[in-house]
N, C-alpha and C positions, 0 to 999 in steps of 0.2 A: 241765635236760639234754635231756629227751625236745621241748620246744622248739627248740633246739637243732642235735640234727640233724633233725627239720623241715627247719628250713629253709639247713640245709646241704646238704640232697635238693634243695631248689627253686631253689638258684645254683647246682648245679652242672646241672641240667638244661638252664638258660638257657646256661650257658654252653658244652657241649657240641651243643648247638641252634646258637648263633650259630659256633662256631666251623665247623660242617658246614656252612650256608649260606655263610658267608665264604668259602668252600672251592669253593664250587658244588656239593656235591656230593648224594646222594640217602641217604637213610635205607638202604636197600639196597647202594648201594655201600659204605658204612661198615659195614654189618651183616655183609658179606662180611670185610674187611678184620679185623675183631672175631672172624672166625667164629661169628657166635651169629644169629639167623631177625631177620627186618628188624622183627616185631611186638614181639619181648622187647626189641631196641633202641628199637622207636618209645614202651616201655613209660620205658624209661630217660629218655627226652626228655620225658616227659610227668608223671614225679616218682612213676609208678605203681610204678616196681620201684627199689632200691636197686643202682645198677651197682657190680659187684664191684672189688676195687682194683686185682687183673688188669687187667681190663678201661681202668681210668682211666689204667693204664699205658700198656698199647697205642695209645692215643688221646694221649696226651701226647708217646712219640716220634711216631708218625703225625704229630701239627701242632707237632711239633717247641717244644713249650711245655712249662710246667713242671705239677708233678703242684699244685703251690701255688697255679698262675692256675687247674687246671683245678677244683679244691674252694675257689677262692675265696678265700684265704688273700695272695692278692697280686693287685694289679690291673695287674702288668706281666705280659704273653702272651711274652716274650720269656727265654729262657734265659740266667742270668748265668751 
């Protein structure tokens, strides 16, 4: 278990990574849009802090994807 979500922290960090760059956008611009300090997000991206499900929410409408691509759970980014 505790494996597990390991490394359900480690794809979803990747995958919230590439989706910001896909995006072009900046660690701060998303940290604004989250309302939470650009270091606690950079923390998220980096596998150091567990992002809240709030938060995967906000980020899932934002790129208009599902909560499923963004934990990994599916590997289509596009909303059925």
């Amino acid at each position: 278990m505790y494996y597990f979500i390991i490394l359900t922290v480690m794809e979803v960090k990747l995958r919230i990574k590439d989706l910001r760059e896909d995006n072009d956008l900046t660690q701060k611009e998303i940290s604004k849009i989250l309302m939470c300090d650009q270091s606690l997000y950079s923390k998220y991206e980096r596998g150091e802090r567990e992002i809240p499900l709030s938060l995967l929410i906000k980020l899932a409408d934002y790129y208009n994807t599902s909560l499923d691509y963004l934990v990994c759970r599916s590997e289509n980014p596009k909303i059925t």
